[in-house]
N, C-alpha and C positions, 0 to 999 in steps of 0.2 A: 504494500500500500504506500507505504512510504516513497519507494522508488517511484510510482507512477506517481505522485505528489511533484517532485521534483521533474521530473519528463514534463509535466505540465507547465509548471514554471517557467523554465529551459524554453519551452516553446510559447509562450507569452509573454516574454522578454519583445522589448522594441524590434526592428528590424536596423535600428541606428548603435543600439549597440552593442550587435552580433560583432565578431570578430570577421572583418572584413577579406576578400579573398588577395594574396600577396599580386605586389605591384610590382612594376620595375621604380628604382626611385628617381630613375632620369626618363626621360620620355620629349623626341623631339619630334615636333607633328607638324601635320597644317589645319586649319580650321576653316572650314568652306562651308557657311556659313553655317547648319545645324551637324555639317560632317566631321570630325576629325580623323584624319589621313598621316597615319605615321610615318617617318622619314624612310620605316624599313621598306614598308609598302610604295613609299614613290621612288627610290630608288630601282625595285624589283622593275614597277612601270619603266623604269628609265634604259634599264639594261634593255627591256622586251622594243622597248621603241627603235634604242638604235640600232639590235641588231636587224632591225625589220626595215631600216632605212636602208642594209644592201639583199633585202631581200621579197618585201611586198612589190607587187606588183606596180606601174609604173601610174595607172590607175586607179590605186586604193588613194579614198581617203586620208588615212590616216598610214605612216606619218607624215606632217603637213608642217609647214614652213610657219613661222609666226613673226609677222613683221612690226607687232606693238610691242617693240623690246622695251621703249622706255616703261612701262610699265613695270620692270623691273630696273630703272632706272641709268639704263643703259640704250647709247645711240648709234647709229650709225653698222647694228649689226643688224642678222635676223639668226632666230633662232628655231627651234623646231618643238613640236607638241604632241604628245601622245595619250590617250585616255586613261584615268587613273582611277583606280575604285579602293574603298576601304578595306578589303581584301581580295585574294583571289585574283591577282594582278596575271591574267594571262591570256592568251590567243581568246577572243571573245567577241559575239557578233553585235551585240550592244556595246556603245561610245560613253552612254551616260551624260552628263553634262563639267564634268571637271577634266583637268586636261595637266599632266606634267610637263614642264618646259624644261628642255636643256639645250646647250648651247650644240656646236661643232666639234666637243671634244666628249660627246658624251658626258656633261658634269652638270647637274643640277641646278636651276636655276631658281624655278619657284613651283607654286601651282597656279593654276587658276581654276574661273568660274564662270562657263559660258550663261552670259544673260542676254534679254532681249535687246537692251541698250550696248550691246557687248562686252568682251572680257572684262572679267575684274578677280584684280589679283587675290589667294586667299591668305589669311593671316600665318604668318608663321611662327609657331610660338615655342616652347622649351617649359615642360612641367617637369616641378620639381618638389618631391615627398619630400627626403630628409634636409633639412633649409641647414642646420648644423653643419654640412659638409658643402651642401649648395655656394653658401657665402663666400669658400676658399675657391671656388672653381673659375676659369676662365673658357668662355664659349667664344669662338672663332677670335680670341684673343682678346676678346670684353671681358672685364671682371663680371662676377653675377650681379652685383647691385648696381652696377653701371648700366643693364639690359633695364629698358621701358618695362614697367610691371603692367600687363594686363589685364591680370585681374586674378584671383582665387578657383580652386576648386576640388571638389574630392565624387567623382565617380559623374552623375549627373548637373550635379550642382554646380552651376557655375557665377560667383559674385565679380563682375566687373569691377575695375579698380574706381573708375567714376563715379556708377552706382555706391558706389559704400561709402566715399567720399562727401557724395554729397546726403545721405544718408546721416554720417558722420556731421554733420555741420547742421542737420535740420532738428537733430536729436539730442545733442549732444549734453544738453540738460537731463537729460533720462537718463543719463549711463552712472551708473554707483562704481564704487571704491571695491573693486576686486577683493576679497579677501585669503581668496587661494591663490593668491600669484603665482606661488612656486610649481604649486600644479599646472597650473596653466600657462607659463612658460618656461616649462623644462623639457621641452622639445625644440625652443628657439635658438638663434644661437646667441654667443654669451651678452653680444652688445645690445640686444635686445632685451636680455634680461636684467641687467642693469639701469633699471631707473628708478634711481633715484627720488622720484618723486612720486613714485608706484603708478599703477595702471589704474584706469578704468574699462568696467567691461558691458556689453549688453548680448540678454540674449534676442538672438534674430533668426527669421526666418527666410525660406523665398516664397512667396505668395504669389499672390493673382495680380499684385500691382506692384512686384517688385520686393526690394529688402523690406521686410516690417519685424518690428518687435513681437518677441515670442513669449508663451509660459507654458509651449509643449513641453513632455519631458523630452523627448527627442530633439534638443535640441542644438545650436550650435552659440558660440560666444565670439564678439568682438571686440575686438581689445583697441586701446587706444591709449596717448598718454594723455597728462594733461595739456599739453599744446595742440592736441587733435589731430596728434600724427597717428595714420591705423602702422598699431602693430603687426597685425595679422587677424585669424580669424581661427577660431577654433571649435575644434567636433571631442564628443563625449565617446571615446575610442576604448574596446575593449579592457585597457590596462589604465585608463586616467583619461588626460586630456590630450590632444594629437592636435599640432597645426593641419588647417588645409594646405595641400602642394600649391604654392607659386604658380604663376604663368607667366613669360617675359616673353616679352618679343624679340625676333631673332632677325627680322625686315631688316632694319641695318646694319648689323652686325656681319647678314649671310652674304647681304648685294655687296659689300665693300670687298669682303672674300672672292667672291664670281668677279671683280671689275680688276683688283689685285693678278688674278691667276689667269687674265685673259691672255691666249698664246699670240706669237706674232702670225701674221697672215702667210701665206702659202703662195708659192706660186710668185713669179719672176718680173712679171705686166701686171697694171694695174689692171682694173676694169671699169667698165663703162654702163650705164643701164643699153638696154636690149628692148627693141620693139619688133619683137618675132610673129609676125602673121596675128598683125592686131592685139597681142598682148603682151602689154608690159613687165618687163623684168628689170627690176634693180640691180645695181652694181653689189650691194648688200646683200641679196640674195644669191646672189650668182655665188658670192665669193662664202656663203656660208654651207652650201649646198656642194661648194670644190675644196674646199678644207675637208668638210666629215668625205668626200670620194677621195681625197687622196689618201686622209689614216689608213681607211679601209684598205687599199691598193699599197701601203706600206706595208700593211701588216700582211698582209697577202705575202709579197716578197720575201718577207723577214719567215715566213713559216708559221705565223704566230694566230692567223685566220684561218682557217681550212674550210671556210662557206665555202658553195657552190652559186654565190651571189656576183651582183655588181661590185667594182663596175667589169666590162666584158671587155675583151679586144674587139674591135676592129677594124674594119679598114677604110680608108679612100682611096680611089684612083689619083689623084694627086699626091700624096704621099705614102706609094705603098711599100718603101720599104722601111717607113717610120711608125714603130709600135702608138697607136691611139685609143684611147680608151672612151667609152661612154656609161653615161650615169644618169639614171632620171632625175628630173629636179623636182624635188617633192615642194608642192605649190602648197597654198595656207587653205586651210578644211572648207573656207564658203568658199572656192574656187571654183566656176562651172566646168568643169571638165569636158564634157561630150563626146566622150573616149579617144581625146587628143592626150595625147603624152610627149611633154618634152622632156628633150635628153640635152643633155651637155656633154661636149666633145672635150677631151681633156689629151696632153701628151702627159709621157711618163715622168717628166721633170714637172708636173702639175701645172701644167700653163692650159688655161681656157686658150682651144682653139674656136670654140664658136655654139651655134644651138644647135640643133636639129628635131626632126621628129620621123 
């Protein structure tokens, strides 16, 4: 009897605070907008795209050229896109609407979010469980507290840094003199817990209108000091009290990285735009669509490829005893196609000879 007393208990206990199921404590994602797309998962996208750049079809949609580079804050190139989903990143006849971008060297650039107004980039952010070790860390050579904080979160909860701020500032009368400090931040790290003038806390919820004040027991606390700076936000966690994971954004941090590591150009001649049988080609495009064809055809050389892809030999009668190669120019996804395919003509020394189809 007794035992099933306790089984009952055990099983009418909150669901907040059950012993939650183990996390990684770094986690770097994107957030489009109600998605979040881990970096493992757009990467996996990213390998699947480019090798599909020497080997789809010269008329497949996708992979497709993306000429809003400044969108990741970057001019004068173009880059390329390929469809990306929260899992399961593989050969697939649905597109979805999010799209991985990376450049001509095969390296990560962002995500995006096809909309009717068109693309828009999605957040890229860096959660982070243990803040203790978080605060020593440096992401693409940012300290952590240097990265723009986003906002809070633990599982579906997610408190924006502005929401609680300005939460913080309408409330801020309501909030009483913590008494359990130590519990409550002895998960933070130390310099947080040093003050001096002790916290205040309130407990809060997310509701139907946003953060309001709570008296579930399930519930969550906000800390603050007395100057109104949020210290964090905290959950009633199996063993005591647990910060929510951080969220910072990685936007500049990651584009300074990508603009840093951009390689020099390929190929011996400048280029020019192209108006090939009524449509327009960029010098921009040209030259990012004859970088990713010549890796390819390096790597080919070097032994280090063994596709049976582009680009292919052939030939012209003007130059037939000079090895030339061609490669389709993968064009950006609203492109009418009509089952025209352009190819670009390239020599072994990577110099654009010209278009053709």
């Amino acid at each position: 009897m007794i035992a099933w007393t306790v089984l009952s208990i055990l099983i009418l206990l909150p669901s907040c605070s059950a012993r939650p199921a183990p996390r990684k404590s770094y986690t770097e994602m994107f957030k489009c907008k109600l998605n979040f797309i881990s970096m493992d998962e757009a990467q996996k996208a990213v390998q699947l795209g480019c090798k599909q750049m020497e080997l789809a079809p010269p008329t497949s949609r996708f992979p497709a050229s993306f000429i809003e580079s400044e969108l990741f804050d970057l001019t004068n190139i173009v880059l390329f896109t390929w469809p990306v989903f929260t899992s399961e990143n593989v050969l697939r006849e649905d597109y979805g609407i999010n799209r991985v971008v990376f450049d001509s060297s095969c390296r990560i650039v962002g995500l995006i979010q096809i909309e009717p107004n068109g693309p828009k980039p999605c957040l890229h952010l860096m959660e982070a469980e243990e803040l203790e070790i978080a605060y020593n860390l440096k992401i693409y050579n940012v300290p952590w507290k240097s990265l723009p904080l986003y906002g809070y979160r633990f599982e579906d909860e997610i408190y924006l840094k502005n929401a609680v701020e300005e939460f913080v500032e309408s409330n801020f009368r309501k909030f009483y003199h913590a008494t359990n400090r130590k519990n409550l931040l002895s998960h933070y790290p130390i310099h947080m817990m040093n003050v001096k003038a002790g916290v205040l806390a309130q407990t809060i919820h997310l509701g139907s209108r946003g953060i309001e004040m709570s008296t579930e027991r399930c519930r969550r606390r906000l800390i603050v000091n007395p100057n109104k700076e949020v210290i964090g936000i905290s959950r009633k966690g199996f063993l005591g009290w647990k910060p929510l994971s951080e969220l910072r954004s990685l936007d500049d941090a990651h584009r300074m990285k990508v603009f840093l590591e951009r390689e020099p150009d390929i190929g011996n001649e400048p280029l020019n735009d192209i108006n090939y049988k009524g449509v327009h080609l960029s010098a921009a495009m040209l030259k990012s669509n004859l970088q990713i064809a010549c890796k390819v055809f390096t790597e080919k050389q070097m032994g280090a490829n063994l596709n049976m892809g582009y680009p292919m030999l052939t030939t012209f009668e003007t130059m037939p005893h000079k090895p030339i190669l061609s490669w389709p120019l993968r064009m950006p996804e609203n492109f009418v196609r009509g089952g025209i395919s352009i190819w670009l003509v390239l020599d072994a020394e990577c110099n654009l000879m010209g278009v053709s189809t």
